[in-house]
C-alpha positions in Angstrom: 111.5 -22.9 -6.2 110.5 -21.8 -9.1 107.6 -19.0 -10.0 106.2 -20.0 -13.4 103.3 -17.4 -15.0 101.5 -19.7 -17.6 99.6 -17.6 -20.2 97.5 -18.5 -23.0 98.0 -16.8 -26.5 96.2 -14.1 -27.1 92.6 -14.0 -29.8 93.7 -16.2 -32.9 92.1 -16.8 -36.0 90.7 -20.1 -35.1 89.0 -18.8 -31.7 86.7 -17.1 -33.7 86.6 -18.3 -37.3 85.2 -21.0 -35.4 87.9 -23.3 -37.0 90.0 -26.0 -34.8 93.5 -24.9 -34.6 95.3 -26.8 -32.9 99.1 -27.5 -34.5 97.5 -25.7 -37.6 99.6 -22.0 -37.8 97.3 -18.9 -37.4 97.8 -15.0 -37.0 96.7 -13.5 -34.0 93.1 -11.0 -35.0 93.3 -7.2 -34.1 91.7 -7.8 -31.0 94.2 -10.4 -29.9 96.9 -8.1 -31.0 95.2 -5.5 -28.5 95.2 -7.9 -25.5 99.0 -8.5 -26.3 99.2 -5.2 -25.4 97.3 -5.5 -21.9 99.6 -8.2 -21.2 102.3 -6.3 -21.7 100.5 -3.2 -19.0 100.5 -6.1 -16.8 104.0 -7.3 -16.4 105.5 -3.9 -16.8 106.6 -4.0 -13.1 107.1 -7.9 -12.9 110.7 -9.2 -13.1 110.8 -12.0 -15.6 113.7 -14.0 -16.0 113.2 -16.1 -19.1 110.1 -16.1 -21.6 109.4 -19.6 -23.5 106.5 -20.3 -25.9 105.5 -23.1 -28.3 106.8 -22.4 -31.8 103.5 -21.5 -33.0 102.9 -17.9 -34.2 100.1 -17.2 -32.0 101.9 -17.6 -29.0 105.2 -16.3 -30.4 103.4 -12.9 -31.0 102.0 -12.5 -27.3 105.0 -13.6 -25.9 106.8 -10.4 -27.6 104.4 -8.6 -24.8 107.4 -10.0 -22.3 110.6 -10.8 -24.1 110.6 -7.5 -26.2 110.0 -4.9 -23.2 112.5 -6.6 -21.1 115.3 -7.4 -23.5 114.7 -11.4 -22.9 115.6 -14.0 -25.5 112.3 -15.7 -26.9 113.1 -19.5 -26.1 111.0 -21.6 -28.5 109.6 -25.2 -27.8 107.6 -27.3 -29.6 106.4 -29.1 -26.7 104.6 -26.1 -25.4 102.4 -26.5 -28.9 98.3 -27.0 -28.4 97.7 -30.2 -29.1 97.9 -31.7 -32.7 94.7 -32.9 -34.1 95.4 -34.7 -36.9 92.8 -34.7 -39.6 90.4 -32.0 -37.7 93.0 -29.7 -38.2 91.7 -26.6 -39.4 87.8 -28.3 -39.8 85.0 -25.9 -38.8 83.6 -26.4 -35.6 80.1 -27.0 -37.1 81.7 -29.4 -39.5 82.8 -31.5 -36.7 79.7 -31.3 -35.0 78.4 -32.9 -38.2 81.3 -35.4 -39.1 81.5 -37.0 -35.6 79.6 -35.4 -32.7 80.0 -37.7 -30.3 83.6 -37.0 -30.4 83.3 -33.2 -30.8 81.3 -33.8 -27.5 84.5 -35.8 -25.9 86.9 -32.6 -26.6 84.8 -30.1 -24.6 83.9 -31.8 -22.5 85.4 -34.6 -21.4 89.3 -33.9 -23.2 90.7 -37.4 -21.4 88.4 -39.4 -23.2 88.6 -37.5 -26.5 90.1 -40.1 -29.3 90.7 -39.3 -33.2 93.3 -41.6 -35.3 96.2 -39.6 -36.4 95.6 -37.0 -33.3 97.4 -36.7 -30.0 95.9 -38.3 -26.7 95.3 -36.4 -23.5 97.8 -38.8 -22.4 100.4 -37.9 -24.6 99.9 -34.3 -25.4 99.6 -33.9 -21.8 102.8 -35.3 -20.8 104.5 -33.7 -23.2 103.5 -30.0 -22.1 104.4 -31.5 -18.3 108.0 -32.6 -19.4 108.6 -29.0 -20.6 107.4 -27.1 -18.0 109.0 -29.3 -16.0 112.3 -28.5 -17.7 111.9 -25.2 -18.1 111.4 -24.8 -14.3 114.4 -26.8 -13.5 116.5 -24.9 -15.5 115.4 -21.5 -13.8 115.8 -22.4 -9.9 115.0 -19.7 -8.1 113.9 -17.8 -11.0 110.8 -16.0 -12.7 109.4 -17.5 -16.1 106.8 -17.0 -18.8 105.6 -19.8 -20.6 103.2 -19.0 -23.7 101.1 -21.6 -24.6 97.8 -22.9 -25.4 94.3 -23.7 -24.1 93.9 -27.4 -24.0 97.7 -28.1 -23.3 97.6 -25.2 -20.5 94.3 -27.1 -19.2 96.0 -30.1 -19.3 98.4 -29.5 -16.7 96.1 -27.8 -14.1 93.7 -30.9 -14.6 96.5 -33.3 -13.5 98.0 -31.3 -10.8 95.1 -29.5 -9.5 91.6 -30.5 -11.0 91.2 -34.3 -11.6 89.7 -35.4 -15.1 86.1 -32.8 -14.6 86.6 -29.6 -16.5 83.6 -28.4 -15.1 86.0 -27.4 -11.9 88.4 -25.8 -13.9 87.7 -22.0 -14.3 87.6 -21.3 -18.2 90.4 -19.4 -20.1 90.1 -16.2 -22.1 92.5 -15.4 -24.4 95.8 -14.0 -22.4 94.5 -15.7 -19.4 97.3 -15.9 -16.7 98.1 -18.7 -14.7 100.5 -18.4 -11.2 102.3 -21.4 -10.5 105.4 -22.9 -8.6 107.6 -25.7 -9.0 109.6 -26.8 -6.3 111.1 -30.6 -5.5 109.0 -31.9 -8.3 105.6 -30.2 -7.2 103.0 -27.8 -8.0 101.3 -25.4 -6.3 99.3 -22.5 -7.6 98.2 -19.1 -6.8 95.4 -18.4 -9.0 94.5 -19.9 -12.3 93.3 -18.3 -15.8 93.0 -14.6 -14.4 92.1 -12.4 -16.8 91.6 -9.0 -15.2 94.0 -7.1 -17.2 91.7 -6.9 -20.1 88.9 -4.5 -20.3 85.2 -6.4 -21.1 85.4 -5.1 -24.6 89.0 -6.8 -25.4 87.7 -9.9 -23.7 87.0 -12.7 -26.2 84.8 -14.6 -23.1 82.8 -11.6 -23.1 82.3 -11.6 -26.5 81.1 -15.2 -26.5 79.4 -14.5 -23.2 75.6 -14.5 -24.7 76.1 -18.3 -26.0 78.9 -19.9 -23.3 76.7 -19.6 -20.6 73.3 -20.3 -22.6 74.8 -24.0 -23.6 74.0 -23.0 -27.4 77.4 -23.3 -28.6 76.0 -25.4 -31.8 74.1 -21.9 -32.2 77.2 -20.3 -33.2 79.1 -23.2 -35.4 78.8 -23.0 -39.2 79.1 -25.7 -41.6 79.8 -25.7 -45.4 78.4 -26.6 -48.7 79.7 -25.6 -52.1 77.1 -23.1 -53.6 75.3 -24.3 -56.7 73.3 -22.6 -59.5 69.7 -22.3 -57.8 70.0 -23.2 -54.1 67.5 -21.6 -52.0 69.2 -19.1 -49.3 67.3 -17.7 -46.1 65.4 -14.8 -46.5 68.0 -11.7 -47.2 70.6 -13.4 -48.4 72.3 -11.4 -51.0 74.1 -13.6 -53.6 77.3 -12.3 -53.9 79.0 -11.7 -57.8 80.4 -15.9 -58.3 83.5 -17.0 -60.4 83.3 -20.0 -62.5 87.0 -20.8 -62.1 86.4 -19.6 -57.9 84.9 -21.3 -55.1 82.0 -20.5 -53.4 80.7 -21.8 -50.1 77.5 -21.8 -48.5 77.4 -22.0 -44.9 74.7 -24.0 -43.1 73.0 -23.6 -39.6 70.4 -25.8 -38.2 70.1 -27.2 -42.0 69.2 -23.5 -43.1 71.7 -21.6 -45.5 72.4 -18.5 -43.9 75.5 -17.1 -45.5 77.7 -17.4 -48.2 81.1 -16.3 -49.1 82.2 -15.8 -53.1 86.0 -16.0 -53.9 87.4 -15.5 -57.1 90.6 -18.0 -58.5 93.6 -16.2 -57.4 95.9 -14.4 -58.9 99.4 -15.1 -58.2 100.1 -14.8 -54.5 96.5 -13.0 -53.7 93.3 -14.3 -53.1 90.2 -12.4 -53.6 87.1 -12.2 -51.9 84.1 -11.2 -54.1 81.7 -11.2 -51.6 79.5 -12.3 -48.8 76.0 -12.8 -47.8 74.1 -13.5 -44.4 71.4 -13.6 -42.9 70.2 -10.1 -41.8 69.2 -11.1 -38.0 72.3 -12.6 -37.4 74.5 -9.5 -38.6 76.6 -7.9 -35.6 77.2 -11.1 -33.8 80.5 -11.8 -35.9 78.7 -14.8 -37.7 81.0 -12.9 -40.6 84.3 -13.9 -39.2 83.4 -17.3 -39.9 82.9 -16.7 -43.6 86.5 -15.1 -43.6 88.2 -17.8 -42.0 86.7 -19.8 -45.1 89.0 -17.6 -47.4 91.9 -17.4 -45.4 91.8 -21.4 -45.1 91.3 -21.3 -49.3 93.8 -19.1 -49.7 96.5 -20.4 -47.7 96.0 -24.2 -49.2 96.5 -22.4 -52.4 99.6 -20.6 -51.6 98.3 -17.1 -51.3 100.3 -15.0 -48.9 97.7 -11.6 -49.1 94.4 -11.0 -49.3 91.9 -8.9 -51.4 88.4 -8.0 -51.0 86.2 -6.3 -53.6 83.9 -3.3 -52.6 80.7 -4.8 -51.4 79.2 -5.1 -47.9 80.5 -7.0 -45.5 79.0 -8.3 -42.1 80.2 -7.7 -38.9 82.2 -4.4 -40.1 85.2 -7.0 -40.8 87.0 -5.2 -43.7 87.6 -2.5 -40.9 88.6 -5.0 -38.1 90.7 -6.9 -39.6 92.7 -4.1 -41.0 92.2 -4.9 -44.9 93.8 -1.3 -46.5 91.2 1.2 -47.3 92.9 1.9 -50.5 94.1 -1.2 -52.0 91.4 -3.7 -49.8 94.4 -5.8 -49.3 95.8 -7.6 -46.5 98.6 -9.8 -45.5 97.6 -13.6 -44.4 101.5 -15.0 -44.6 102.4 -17.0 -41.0 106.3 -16.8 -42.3 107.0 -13.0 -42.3 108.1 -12.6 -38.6 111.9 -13.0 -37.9 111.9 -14.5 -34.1 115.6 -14.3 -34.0 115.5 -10.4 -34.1 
């Protein structure tokens, strides 16, 4: 028999710049980086035999909370990736919600029926994340594993083994949720599912999101974009941030009012620059704001950029602080390629 702990990456970009990351590479946020380190308090006295994760570099960085401490080899697999979306990769929720919302329905709701051209099925992402676990567990008879993964692929499995097709019976996962399983003559069994009681409420993404999860509003929270131009009419308090001709500047739209906007300026060799923000007063200190950054790392990124600058200016949210931009230079780095997993 093998005893298999199944944990989902910690807080990543796309979790709350509200952007659909599913084979797309993100960092983890400051937050997520904390809860790495709550995983790590809560496996200090549980022996681990091997650590695997998918070869993204969100689940790569929480899996360092086991392999690191314990002197384990980080095993690698592609076939523990979340699933890939094809062309919804990196879209904004609300975008979806726009572009096909019947479909944006069938992947929270109803994942099985969920169909996109150039996207994995349930079917096959599914069997994919089975065949590895599978494997892994084979290979470790008798043994104690981590596998770092994701939240639909982790879903996935305890919906065929456990759950049937209806989410609604499958408790929801927070960001380092753990999952206790065993493998033994080619079945499961588990021992809980998506626990996440090693992280304080305020390093809990789900408590976070709390105030709109259990209201049913989740198209409350979801941006979608325009591209500014000269004259459009913003809500009420909507500063207009200094523009670049040669930049991009987008205008983000809930319930068909503009109710922030984020100005970025044409980079400058391997730096992008944000010039500045705008939002809605009322909705300030509900990290709306983190959704008007994850429009300039997406920019950015397409563009090249590996760091990120933004000009003096207020920012919702207090996100200059949290996501560690230096209080000298306003700089930060954005680059998915600087970590060495071989180390």
């Amino acid at each position: 028999m093998t005893e298999i702990y199944l944990i989902r990456h910690g807080e990543a970009e796309g979790n709350v710049f509200r952007r659909l990351h599913g084979n797309h590479d993100g960092l983890l946020t400051p937050r997520g980086m904390r809860q790495v380190k709550c995983v790590e308090k809560r496996f200090e006295n549980i022996h681990i035999d091997a650590c695997y994760s998918s070869d993204l570099t969100r689940t790569s960085l929480t899996a360092r909370s086991i392999y690191v401490p314990k002197g384990l080899k980080l095993c690698r697999d592609p076939r523990f990736r979340e699933i890939n979306c094809g062309p919804w990769e990196d879209v904004p929720y609300g975008q979806l919600d726009q572009m096909d919302p019947e479909q944006m329905y069938l992947f929270n709701y109803k994942p099985t029926e969920w169909k996109v051209e150039g996207a994995e099925t349930f079917a096959e992402y599914s069997r994919r994340f089975y065949e590895g676990v599978v494997d892994a567990a084979k290979e470790n008879d008798g043994k104690t594993i981590a596998i770092f993964a994701h939240g639909c692929v982790i879903r996935s499995l305890l919906m065929r083994e456990f759950f049937g097709d209806d989410v609604s019976k499958l408790p929801y996962s927070d960001n380092t949720g753990v999952s206790k399983l065993f493998y033994d003559e080619g079945k499961f069994t588990y021992e809980f599912v998506n626990d996440n009681s090693h992280l304080p409420e305020e390093l809990s993404t789900f408590a976070l999101q709390r105030w709109w999860r259990e209201t049913g509003r989740r198209k409350d929270v979801n941006f979608w974009y325009r591209p500014y131009e000269p004259g459009m009419e913003l809500a009420e308090g909507v500063q207009l941030p200094p523009l670049d001709e040669k930049g991009k500047a987008l205008v983000a739209i809930l319930h068909g009012e503009a109710v922030g906007i984020v100005s970025m300026a044409a980079p400058e060799g391997n730096c992008g620059r944000i010039l500045g923000m705008g939002l809605k007063p009322d909705m300030d200190g509900r990290y709306y704001g983190d959704q008007l950054l994850g429009c300039a790392f997406s920019h950015f990124r397409q563009l090249g950029c590996k760091n990120l600058a933004v000009d003096p200016g207020w920012y919702p949210d207090d996100i200059v602080a949290r996501y560690e931009f230096d209080p000298v230079t306003g700089i930060r780095n954005i680059d998915t390629g600087i970590f060495n997993w071989e180390e």
